[in-house]
SELUM-421085 format. One record per residue (C-alpha): residue in three letters; x, y, z; residue number from 0. Coordinates in nm, 4 decimals, padded with zeros to 6 digits, always signed. Layout:
N
{node ALA; {X; Y; Z}; NUM}
...
# end
This chain:
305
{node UNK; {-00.1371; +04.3595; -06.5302}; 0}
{node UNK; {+00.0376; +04.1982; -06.7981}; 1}
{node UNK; {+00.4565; +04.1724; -06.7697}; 2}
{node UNK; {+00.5008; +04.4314; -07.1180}; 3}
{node UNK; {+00.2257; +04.6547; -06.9646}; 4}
{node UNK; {+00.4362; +04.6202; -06.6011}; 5}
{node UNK; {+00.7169; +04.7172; -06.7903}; 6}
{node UNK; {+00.6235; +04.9959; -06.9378}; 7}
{node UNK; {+00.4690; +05.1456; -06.6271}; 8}
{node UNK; {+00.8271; +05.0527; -06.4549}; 9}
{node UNK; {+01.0312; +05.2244; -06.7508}; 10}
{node UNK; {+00.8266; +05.5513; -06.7263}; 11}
{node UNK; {+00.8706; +05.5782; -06.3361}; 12}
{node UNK; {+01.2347; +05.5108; -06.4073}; 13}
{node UNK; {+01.2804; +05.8099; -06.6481}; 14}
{node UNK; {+01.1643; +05.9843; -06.3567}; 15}
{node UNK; {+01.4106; +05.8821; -06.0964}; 16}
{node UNK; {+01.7106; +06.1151; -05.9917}; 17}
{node UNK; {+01.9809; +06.1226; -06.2471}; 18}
{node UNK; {+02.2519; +05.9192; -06.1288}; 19}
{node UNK; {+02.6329; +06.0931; -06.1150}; 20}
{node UNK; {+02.9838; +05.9707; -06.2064}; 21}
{node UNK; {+03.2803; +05.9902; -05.9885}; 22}
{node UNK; {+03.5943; +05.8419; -05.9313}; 23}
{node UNK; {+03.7945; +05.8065; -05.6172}; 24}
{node UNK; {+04.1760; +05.7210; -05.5677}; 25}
{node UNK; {+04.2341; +05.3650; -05.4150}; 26}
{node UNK; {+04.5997; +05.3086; -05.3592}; 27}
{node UNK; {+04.7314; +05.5043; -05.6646}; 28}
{node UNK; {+04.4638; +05.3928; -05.8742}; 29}
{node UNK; {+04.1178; +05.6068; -05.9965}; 30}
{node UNK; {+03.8116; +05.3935; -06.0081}; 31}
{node UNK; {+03.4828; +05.5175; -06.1193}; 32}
{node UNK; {+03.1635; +05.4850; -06.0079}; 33}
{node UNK; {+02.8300; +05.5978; -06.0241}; 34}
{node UNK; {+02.5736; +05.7002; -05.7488}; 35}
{node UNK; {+02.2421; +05.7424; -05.7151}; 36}
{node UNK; {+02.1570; +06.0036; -05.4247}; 37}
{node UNK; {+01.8668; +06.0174; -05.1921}; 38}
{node UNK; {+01.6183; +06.2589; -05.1463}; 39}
{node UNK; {+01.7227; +06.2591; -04.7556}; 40}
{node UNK; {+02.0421; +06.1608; -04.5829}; 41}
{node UNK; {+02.1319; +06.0048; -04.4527}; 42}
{node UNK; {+02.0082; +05.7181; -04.6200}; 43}
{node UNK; {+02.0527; +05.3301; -04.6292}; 44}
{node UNK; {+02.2878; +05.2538; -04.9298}; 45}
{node UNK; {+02.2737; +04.9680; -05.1370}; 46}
{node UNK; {+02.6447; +04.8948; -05.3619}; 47}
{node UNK; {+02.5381; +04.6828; -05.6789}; 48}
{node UNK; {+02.7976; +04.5019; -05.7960}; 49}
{node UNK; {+02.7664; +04.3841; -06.2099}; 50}
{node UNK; {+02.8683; +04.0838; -06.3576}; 51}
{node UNK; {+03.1741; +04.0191; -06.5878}; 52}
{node UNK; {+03.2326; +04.2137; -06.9248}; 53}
{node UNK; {+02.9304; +04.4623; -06.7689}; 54}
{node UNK; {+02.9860; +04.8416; -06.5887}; 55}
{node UNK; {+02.8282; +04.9667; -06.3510}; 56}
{node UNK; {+02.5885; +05.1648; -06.6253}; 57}
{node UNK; {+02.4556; +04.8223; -06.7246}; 58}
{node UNK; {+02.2853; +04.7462; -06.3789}; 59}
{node UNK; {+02.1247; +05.0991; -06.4448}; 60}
{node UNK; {+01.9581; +05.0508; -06.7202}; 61}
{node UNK; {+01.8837; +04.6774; -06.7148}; 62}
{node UNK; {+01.7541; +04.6381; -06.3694}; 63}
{node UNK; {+01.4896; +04.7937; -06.1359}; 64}
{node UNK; {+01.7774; +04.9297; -05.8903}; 65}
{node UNK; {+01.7388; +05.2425; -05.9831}; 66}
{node UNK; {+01.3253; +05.2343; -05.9672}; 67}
{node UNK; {+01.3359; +05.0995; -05.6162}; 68}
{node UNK; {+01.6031; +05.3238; -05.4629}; 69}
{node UNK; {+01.3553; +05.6291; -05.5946}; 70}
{node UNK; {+01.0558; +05.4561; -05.4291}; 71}
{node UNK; {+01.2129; +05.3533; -05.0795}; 72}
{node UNK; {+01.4642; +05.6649; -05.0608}; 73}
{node UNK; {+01.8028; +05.4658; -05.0633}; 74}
{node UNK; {+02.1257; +05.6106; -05.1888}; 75}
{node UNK; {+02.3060; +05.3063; -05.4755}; 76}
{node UNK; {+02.6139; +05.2889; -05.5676}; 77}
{node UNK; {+02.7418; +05.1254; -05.9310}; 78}
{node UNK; {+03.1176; +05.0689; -05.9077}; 79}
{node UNK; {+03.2943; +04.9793; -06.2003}; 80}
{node UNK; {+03.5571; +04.6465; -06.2384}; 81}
{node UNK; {+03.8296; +04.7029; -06.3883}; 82}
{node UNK; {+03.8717; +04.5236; -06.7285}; 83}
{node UNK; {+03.5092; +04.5402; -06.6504}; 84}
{node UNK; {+03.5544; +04.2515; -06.3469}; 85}
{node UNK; {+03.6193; +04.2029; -06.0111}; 86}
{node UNK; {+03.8993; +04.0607; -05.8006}; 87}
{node UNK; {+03.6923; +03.7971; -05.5983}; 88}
{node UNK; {+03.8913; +03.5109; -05.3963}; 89}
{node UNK; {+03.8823; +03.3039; -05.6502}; 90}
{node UNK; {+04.1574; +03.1719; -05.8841}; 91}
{node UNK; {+04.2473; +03.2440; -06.2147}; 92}
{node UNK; {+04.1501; +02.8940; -06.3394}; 93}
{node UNK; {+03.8373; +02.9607; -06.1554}; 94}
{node UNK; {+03.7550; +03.2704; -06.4088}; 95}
{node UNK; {+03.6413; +03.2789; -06.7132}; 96}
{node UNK; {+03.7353; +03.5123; -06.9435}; 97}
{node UNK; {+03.9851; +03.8164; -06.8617}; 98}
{node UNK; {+03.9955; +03.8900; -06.5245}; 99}
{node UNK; {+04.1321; +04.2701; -06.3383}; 100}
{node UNK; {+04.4622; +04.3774; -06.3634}; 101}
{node UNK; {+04.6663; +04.2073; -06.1012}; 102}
{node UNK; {+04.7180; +04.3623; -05.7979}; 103}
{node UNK; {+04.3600; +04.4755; -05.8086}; 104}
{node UNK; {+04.1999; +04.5083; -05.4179}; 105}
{node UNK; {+03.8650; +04.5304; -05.5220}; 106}
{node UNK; {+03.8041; +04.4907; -05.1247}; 107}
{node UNK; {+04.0026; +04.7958; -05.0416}; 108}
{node UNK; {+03.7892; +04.9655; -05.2847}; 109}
{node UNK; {+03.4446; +04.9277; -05.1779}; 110}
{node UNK; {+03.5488; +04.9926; -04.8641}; 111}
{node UNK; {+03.6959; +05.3088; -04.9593}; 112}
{node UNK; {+03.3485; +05.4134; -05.1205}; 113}
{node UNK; {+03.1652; +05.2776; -04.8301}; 114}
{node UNK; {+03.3716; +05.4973; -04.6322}; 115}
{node UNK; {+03.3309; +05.7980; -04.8620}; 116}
{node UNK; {+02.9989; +05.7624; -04.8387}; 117}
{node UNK; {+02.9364; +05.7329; -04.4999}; 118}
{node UNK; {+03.1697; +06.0404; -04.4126}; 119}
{node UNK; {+02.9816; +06.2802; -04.6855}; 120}
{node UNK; {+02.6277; +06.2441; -04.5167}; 121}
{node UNK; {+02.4971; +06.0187; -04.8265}; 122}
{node UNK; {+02.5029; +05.6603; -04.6281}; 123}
{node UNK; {+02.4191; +05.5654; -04.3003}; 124}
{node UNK; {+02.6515; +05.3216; -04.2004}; 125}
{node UNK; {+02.4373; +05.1127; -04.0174}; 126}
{node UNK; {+02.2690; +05.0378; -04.3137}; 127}
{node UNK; {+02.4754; +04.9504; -04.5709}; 128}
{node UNK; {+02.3803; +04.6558; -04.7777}; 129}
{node UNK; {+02.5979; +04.4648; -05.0886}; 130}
{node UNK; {+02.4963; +04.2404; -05.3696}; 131}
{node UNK; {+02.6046; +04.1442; -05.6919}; 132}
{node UNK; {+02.5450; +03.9369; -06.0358}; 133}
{node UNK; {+02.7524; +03.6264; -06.1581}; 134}
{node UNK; {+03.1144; +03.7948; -06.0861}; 135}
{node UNK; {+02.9420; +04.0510; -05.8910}; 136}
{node UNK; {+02.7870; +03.7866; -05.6704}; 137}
{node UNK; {+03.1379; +03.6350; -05.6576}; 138}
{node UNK; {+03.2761; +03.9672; -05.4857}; 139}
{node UNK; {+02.9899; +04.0457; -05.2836}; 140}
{node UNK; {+03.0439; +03.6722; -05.0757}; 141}
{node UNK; {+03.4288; +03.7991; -05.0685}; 142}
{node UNK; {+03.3447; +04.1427; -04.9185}; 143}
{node UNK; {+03.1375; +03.9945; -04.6796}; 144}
{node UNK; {+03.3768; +03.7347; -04.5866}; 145}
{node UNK; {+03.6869; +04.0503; -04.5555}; 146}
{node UNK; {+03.4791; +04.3317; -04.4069}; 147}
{node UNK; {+03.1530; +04.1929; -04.2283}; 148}
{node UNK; {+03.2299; +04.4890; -04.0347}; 149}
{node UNK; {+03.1126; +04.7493; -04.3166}; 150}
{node UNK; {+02.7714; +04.5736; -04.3725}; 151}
{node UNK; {+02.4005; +04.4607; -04.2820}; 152}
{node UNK; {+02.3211; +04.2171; -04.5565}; 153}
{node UNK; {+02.4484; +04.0785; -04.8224}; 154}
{node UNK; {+02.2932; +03.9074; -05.1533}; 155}
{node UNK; {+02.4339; +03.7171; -05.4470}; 156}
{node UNK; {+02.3044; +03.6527; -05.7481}; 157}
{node UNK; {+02.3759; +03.3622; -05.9985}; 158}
{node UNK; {+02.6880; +03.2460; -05.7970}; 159}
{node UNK; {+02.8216; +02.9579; -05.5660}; 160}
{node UNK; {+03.1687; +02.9203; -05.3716}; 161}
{node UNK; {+03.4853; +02.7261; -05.4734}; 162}
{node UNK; {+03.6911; +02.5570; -05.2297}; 163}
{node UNK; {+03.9340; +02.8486; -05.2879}; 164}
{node UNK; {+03.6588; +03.1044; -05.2180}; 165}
{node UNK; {+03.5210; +02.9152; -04.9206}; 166}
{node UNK; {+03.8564; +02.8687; -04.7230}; 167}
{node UNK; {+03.9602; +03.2328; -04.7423}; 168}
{node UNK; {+03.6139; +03.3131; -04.6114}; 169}
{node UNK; {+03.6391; +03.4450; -04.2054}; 170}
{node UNK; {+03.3752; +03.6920; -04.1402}; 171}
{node UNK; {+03.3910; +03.8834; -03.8511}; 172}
{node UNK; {+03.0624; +03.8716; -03.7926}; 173}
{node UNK; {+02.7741; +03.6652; -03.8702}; 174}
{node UNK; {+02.5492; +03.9013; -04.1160}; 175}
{node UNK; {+02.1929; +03.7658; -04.3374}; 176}
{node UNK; {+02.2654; +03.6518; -04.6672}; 177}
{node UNK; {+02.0295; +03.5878; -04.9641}; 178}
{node UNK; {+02.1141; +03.4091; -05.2704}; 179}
{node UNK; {+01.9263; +03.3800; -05.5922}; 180}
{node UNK; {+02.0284; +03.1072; -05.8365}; 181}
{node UNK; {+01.8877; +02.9116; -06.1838}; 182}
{node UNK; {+01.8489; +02.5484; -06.2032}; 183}
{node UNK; {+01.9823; +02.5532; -06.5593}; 184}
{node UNK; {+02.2469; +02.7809; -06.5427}; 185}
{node UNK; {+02.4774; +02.7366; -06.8040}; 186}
{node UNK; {+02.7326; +02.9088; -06.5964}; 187}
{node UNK; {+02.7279; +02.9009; -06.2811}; 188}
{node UNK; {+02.5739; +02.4970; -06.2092}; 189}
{node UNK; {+02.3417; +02.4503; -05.9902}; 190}
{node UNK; {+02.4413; +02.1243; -05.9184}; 191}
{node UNK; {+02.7933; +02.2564; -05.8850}; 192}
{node UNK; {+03.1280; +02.1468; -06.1105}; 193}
{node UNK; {+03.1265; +02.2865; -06.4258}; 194}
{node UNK; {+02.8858; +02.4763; -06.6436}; 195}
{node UNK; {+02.7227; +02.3061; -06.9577}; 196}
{node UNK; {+02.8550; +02.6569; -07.1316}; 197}
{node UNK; {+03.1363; +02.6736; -07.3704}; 198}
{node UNK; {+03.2844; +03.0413; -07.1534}; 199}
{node UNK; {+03.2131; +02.7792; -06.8424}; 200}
{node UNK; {+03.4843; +02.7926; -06.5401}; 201}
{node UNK; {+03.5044; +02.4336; -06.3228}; 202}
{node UNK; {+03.5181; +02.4115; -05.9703}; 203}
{node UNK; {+03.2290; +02.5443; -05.8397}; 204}
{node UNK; {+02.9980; +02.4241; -05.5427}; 205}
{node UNK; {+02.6283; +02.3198; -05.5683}; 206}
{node UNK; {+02.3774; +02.5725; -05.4351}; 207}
{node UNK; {+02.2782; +02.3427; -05.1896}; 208}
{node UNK; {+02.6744; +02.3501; -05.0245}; 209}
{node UNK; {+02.6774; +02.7243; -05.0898}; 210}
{node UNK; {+02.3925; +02.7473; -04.8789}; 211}
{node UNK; {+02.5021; +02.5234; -04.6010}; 212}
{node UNK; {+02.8276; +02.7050; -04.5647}; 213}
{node UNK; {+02.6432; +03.0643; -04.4802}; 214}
{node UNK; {+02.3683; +02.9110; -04.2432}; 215}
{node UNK; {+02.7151; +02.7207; -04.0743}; 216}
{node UNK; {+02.8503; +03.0518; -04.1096}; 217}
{node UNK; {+02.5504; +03.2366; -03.9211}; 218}
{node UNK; {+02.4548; +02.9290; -03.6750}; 219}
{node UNK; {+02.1411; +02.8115; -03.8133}; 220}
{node UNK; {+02.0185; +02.4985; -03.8430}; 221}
{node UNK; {+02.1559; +02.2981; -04.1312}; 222}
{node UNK; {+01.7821; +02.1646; -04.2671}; 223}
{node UNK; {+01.5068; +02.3810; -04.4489}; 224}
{node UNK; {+01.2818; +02.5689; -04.2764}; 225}
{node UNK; {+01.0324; +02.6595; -04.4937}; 226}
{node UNK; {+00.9950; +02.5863; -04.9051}; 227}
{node UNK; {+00.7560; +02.7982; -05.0674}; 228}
{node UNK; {+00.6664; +02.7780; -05.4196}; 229}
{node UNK; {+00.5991; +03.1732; -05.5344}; 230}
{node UNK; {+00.3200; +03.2601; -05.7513}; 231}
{node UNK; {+00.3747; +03.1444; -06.0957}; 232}
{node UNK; {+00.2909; +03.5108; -06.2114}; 233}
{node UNK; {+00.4452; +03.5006; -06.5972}; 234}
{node UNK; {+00.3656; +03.1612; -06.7133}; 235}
{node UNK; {+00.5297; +03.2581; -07.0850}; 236}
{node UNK; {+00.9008; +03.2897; -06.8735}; 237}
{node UNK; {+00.8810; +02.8791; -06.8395}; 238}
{node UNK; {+01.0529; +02.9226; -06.5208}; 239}
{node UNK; {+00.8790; +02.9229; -06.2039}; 240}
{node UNK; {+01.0416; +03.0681; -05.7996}; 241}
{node UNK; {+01.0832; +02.8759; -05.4638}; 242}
{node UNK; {+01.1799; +03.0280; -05.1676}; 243}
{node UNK; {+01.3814; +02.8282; -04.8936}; 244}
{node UNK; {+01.4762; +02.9829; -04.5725}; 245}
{node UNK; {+01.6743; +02.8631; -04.2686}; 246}
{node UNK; {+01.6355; +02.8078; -03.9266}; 247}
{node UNK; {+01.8675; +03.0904; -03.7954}; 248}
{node UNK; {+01.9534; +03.2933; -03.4677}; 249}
{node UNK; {+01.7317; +03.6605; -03.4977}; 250}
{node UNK; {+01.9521; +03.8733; -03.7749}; 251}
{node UNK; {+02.1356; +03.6036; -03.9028}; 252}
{node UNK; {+01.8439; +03.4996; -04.1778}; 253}
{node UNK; {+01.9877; +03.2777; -04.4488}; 254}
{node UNK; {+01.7697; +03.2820; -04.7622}; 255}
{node UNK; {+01.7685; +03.1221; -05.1308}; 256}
{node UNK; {+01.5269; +03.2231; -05.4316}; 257}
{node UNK; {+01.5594; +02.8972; -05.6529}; 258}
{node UNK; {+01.4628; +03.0084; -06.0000}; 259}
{node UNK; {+01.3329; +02.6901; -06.1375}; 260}
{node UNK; {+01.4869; +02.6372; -06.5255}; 261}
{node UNK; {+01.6090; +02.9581; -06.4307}; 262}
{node UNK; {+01.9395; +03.0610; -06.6502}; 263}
{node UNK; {+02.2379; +03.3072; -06.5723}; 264}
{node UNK; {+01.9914; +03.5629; -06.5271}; 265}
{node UNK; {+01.8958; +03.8391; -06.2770}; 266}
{node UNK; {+01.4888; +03.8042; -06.2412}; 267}
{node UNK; {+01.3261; +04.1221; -06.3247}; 268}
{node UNK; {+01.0223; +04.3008; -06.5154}; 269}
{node UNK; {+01.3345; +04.4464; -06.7047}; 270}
{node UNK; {+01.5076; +04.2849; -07.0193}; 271}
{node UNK; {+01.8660; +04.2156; -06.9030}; 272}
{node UNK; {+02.0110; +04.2041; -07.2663}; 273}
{node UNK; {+01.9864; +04.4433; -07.5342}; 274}
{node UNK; {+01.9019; +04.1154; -07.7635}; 275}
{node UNK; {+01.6796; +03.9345; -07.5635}; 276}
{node UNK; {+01.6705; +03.6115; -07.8548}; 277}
{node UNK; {+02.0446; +03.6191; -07.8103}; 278}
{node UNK; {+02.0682; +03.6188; -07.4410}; 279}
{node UNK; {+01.8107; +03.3248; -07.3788}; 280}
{node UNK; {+02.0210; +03.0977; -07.5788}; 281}
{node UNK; {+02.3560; +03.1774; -07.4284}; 282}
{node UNK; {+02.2644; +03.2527; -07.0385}; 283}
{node UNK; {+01.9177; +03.0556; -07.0604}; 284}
{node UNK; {+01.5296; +03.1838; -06.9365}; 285}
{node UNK; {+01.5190; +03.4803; -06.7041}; 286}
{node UNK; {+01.2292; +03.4491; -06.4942}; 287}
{node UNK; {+00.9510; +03.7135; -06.4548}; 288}
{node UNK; {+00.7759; +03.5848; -06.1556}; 289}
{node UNK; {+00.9774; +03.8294; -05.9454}; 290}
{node UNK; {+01.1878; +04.1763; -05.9448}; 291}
{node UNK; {+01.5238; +04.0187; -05.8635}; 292}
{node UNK; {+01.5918; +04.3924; -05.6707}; 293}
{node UNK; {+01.2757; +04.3991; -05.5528}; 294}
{node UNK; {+01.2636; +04.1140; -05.3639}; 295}
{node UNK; {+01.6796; +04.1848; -05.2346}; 296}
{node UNK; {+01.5542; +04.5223; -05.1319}; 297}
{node UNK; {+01.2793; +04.3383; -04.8896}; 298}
{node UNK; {+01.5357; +04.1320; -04.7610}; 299}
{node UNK; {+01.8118; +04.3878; -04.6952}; 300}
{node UNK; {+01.5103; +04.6586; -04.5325}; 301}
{node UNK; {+01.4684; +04.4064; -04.2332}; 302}
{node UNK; {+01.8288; +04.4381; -04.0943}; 303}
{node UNK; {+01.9551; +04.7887; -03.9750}; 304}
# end
């Protein structure tokens, strides 16, 4: 099937899935909204998708399969919102770019709160919860799993890699699988670590390759590859291509990375990310369409209850 036909048959099947609802819930004084999409049985695993900076929660709605997939599989998601549309990771300010949340913000405190909400109301099973996030998103989903290994079963981030600053605060109580899915030519968010080639680029950051050395020390595994496999180079006209490279690791502690060859600052999906696709391409660089970027989390996350 070609990618616009996939598409389509994804976007119809969305307008089908279970209208997602708005909340908020009081963390410390402060309301934070969120939205959640609720399974047709609970209780259910529960995925929290975390967006990337200047995004909502809305965005990961319409622009990615999350929604699709949840319908399909019967998972509860939840989209929390940043506020000033970000999240309070463990990295510094110099470390940001852009406007980052008010300070004082515990974005930790507040998933956990929602976790918690969840898991109490019948919606989540709390063996099953699972976190991931894009860019920032990604960002807070390694700090959440750093602060409160406890609450999860898997994490995943997307389009991010550690800082010293992020890496030192990082103690998890646990070892838990990660997966992380990042672009070669990521304007962003390096690949080869430093700073991005982008204009909005932050410094600082580690390679991929340290990134993923710290979480297979983290979870015991052995520090070499286990197995690199080169994914089926299923939309040629993306001019990006997907390896996969997993880890020698204890049972339950899998460490995985998707490397999205000439991949930008991109989720992969069958979905357009960016209401101007032209636009986006230049500024965040190719998003690949070899794989569902939720998809292929969702796989990951399924094996560990």
């Amino acid at each position: 099937m070609q990618g616009w036909m996939r598409i389509g048959v994804l976007v119809a099947a969305l307008a089908a899935a279970p209208a997602a609802s708005a909340d908020t819930i009081d963390v410390n004084g402060t309301m934070r909204s969120y939205t959640v999409q609720l399974p047709a049985k609970k209780p259910a695993p529960l995925v929290i998708v975390l967006h990337g900076k200047t995004q909502r929660g809305a965005d990961m709605i319409t622009r990615t399969a999350w929604p699709l997939i949840a319908k399909r599989d019967g998972f509860a998601v939840v989209y929390p919102d940043g506020l000033n549309n970000s999240w309070a990771d463990a990295r510094p300010e110099e470390r940001r770019a852009g406007r980052g949340p008010p300070e004082g913000t515990d974005d930790v405190a507040f998933i956990a709160k929602l976790v918690e909400k969840l898991v109490a109301d019948g919606t989540a099973d709390a063996k099953r919860v699972y976190i991931t996030g894009i860019s920032n998103g990604g960002a807070m989903t390694m700090t959440l799993v750093c602060a409160r290994a406890d609450l999860f079963a898997a994490g995943a981030s997307v389009i991010m890699n550690l800082t010293d600053e992020s890496a030192a605060a990082c103690h998890p109580s646990r070892p838990i699988p990660m997966l992380m899915m990042n672009g070669t030519v990521d304007p962003l968010i390096p690949y080869e670590g430093g700073s991005g080639s982008s204009y909005f680029a932050a410094d600082g950051f580690w390679s991929t390759t340290k990134t993923l050395a710290f979480w297979r020390s983290i979870n015991g595994c052995d520090a070499s590859d286990a197995t690199v496999t080169d994914l089926p180079d299923k939309n040629p006209a993306d001019q990006s291509t997907v390896t996969r490279i997993s880890s020698r690791c204890p049972t339950g502690h899998d460490v995985v990375l998707y490397r999205v060859n000439n991949g930008g600052h991109r989720m992969p999906g069958l979905f357009p990310d960016a209401h101007f696709p032209k636009l986006a391409a230049g500024l965040l660089g190719p998003q690949n369409g070899d794989i569902d970027g939720a998809d292929t989390i969702w796989a990951f996350f399924s094996q560990f209850p």
